[in-house]
N, C-alpha and C positions, 0 to 999 in steps of 0.2 A: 044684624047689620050687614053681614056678608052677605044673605041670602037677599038681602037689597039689593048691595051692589049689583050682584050679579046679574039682577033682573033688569036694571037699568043700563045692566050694557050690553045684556041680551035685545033689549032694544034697539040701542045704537047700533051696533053690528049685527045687524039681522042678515043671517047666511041666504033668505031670498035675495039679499041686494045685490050679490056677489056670483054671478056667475061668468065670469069672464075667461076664465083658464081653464083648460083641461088636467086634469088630474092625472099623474103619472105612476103614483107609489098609494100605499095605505094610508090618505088623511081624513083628519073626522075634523070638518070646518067648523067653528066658533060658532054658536047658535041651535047646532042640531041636539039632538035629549041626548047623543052620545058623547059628546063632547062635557054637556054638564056632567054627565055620570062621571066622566076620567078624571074631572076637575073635586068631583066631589070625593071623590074613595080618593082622590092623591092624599097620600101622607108631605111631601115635600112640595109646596105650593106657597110659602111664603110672599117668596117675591112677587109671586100675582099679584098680593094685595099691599104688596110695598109698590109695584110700578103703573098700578092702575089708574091709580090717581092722578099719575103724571104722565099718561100715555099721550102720545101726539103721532100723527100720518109723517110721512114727511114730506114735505113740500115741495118737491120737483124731483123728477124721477133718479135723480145722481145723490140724494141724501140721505141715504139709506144710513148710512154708517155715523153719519151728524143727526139724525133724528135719533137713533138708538143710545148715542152718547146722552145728547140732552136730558131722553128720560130719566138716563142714571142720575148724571151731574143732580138735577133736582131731586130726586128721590136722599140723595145721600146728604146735602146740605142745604134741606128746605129748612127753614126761618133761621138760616146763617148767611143766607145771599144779598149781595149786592144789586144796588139798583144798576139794571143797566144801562148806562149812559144815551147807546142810541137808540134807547125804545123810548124813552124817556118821553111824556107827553107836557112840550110847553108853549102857552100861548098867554102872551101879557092883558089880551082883552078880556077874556074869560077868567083864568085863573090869577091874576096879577102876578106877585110874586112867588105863587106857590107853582110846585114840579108837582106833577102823577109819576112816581116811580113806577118802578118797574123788578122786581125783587125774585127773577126767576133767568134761569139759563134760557136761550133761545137761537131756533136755527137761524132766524137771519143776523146771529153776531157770534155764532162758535167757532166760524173761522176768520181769523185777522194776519196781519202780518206776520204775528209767529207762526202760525202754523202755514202759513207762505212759505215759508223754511222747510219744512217737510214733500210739501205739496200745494204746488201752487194753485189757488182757487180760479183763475182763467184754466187752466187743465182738469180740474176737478167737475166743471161746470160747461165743457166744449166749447170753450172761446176761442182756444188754442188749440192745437197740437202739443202729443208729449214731446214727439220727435217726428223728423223728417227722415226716411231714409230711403235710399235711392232713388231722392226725389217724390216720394209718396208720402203723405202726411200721414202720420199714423196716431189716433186718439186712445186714451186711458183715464178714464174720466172713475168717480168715487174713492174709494183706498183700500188699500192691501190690508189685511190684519195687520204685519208690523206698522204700518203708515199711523195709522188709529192708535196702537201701542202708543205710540212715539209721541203722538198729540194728546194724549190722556196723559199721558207719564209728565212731561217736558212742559208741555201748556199751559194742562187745568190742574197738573200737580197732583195724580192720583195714582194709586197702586196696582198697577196689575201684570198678572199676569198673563204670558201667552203659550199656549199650548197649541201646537200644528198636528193635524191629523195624518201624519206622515202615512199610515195603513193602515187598512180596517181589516187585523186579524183581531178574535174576539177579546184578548188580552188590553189593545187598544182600546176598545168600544168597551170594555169592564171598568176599564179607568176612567171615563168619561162617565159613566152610571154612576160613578164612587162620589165625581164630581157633582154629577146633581145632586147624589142623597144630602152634600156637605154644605154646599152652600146655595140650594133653591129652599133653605129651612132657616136660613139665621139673615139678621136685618142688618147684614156690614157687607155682603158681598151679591154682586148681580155678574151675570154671563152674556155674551153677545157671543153670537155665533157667526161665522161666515162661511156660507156653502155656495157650491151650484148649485143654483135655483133650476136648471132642466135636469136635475135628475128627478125632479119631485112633480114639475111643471112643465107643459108643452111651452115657450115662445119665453123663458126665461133666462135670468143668466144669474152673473156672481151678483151677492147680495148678504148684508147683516141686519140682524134684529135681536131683541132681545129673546130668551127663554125663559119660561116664567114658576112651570111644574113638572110636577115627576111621577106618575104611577107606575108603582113599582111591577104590582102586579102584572095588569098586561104590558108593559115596558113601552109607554107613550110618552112623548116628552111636548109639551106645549112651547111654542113660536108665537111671541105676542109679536106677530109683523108691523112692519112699519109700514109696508106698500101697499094701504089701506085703496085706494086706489085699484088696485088688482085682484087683491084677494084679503080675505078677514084672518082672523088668527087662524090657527089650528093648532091638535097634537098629530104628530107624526110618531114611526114608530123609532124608539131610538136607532138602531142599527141603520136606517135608511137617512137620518139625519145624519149620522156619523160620516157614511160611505157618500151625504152630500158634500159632506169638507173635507173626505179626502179627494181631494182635487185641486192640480196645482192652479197656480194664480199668479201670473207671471213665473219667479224660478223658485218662488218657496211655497211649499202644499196651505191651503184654509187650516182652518180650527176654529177655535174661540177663544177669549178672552174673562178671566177671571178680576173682576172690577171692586175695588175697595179705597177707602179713603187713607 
């Protein structure tokens, strides 16, 4: 069954389609035989097959961080979800008094009013400006790691933790290895990462997604990106993924996020 999936989404993500970025560090794109192989000798790869199911691009270039939640969000309480209200498909001619629910998390309604409180969605989405100052508009559009924190904790009511890439001495990047072995293997916890995207890419910036495996051996770590649009998944190698998030982001360093119900 796995060796299924995989082929069908070695189809959908065919690394021909994706040539749009240059490549900056050691990555092996989704679709080439190197990549199956990493995928295949990985011993910690659970969550591949816990979020693939629920994979989505995200939908306009500022949603990086609400695409990556989604996957989780359904991944962790699929056939416990509510209909969502504004997907909800109703028409009295066709269906009379019956609803087509809608029984799945979704970007166009993960952010509402509450999370307006954290980060307002005209700012999120360049409606706005964050701020003006000395007279010059200045824009911040998507969210900081704590931001995301704050809206998975407070929001959708979920646990996680946040760990900042404060420096990539190898003591740090050991703790993040320890982090994959732990929970890219068990079906309660997923990880979202958030790096510079130019350290890895020419014409990129900050950016989250989820992580999916871990081969220990040659020490790659896989990036089920969201910004299907730009580039397909890939694995990178740990230490280059690490020294992506450490980098500050506004006045506190990236990391990632440790996701659980």
């Amino acid at each position: 069954m796995k060796k299924i999936l995989i082929s069908f989404l070695l189809l959908f993500l065919s690394f021909n389609s994706f040539a749009q970025e240059k490549i900056k560090k050691d990555i092996v794109p989704w679709g080439t035989q190197k990549s199956i192989d990493l995928l295949n000798k990985s011993s910690f790869k659970n969550d591949f097959y816990q979020l693939a199911n629920f994979y989505q691009p995200q939908i306009n270039p500022f949603f990086c961080g609400v695409a990556s939640s989604v996957i989780i969000l359904n991944a962790l309480n699929y056939n416990n979800i509510e209909s969502q209200k504004e997907i909800e498909f109703k028409n009295e001619k066709i269906l009379g008094s019956k609803i087509l629910e809608y029984k799945a998390y979704s970007q166009f309604n993960f952010l509402n009013d509450k999370t307006d409180k954290i980060k307002n969605r005209d700012i999120v989405e360049l409606r706005k400006p964050f701020q003006i100052k000395a007279g010059k508009e200045i824009y911040d559009p998507g969210f900081t790691l704590s931001q995301l924190e704050s809206i998975l904790t407070n929001v959708h009511k979920l646990k996680v933790k946040k760990v900042y890439a404060k420096n990539n001495k190898e003591k740090s990047i050991e703790n993040f290895r320890k982090d994959l072995k732990k929970y890219l293997i068990d079906n309660s916890h997923f990880i979202i990462v958030n790096i510079d995207g130019s350290y890895l890419f020419e014409n990129a910036g900050g950016h989250l997604s989820p992580i999916v495996a871990y081969d220990e051996n040659s020490d790659y770590v896989m990036v089920m990106d969201v910004a299907i649009h730009k580039r397909p998944w890939y694995f990178v190698k740990t230490q280059d993924l690490y020294q992506a998030m450490n980098s500050l982001d506004g006045s506190n360093y990236r990391g990632y996020l440790i996701i659980s119900k």
